[in-house]
N, C-alpha and C positions, 0 to 999 in steps of 0.2 A: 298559405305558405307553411306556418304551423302545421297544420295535419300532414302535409306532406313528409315534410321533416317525421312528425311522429310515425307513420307509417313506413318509413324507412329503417326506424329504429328497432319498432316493432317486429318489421320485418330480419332485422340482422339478428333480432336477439334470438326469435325463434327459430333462424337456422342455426345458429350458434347451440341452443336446446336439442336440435334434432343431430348435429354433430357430435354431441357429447354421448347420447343414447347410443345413437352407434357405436361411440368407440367402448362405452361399457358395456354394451353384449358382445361385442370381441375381444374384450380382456373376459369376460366371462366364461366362451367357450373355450378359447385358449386355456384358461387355467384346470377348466372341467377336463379338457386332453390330457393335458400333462400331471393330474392327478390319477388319472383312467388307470388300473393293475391290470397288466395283460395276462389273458388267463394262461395257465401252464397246459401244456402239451400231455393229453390224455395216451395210456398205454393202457395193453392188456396182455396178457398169454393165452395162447391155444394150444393145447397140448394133442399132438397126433402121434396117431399110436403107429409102431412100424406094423407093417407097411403100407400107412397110409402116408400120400404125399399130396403135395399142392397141384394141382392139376391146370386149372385156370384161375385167375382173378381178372375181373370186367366190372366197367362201372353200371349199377343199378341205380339210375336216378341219381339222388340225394346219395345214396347207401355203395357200400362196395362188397362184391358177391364174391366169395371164393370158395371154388369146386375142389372138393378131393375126391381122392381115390385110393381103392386099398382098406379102407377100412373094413372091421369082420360084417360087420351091418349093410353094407353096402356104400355108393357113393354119398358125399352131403355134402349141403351146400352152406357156407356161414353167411348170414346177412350183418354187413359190420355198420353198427353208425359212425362216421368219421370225427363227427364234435364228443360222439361220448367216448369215442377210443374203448370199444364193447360191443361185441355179437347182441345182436335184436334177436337173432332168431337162428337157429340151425334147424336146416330139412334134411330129413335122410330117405334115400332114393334104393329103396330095397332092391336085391336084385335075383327075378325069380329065375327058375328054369324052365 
């Protein structure tokens, strides 16, 4: 009868042990959230020369493409990263006769 009793005991204590762990990893990410700094919104400038103007913008994957037109060089195209708020790459689309 003894063991049983202690086995019982055993038993509440160690859910009581595993109740506790749980609730200190959910005070622990909770307070990792609400510590977390939201990053600030990335910008950049593109300066187009007249008469160059926006032609298309379409999403490329991850990236977002935007087509001019007008410019002396011919058309080009910005490959903009959205997290970094910054052209990856400009292509220029010469144009012959």
């Amino acid at each position: 009868m003894k063991t049983i009793t202690f086995l019982k005991a055993l038993t509440i204590g160690m859910s009581l042990l595993i109740l506790a762990g749980l609730v200190a990893v959910a005070l622990k990410i909770t307070d990792l959230r609400m510590k977390s700094k939201p990053l600030p919104i990335q910008s950049s400038e593109v300066t187009l020369v007249f008469p160059e103007s926006i032609r298309d913008v379409l999403p490329c994957g991850e990236m977002l493409c935007v087509l001019t037109i007008g410019h002396e060089s011919g058309r080009r195209l910005f490959v903009v990263n959205p997290d970094k708020g910054r052209a990856e790459s400009i292509i220029t689309f010469k144009e012959t006769l």
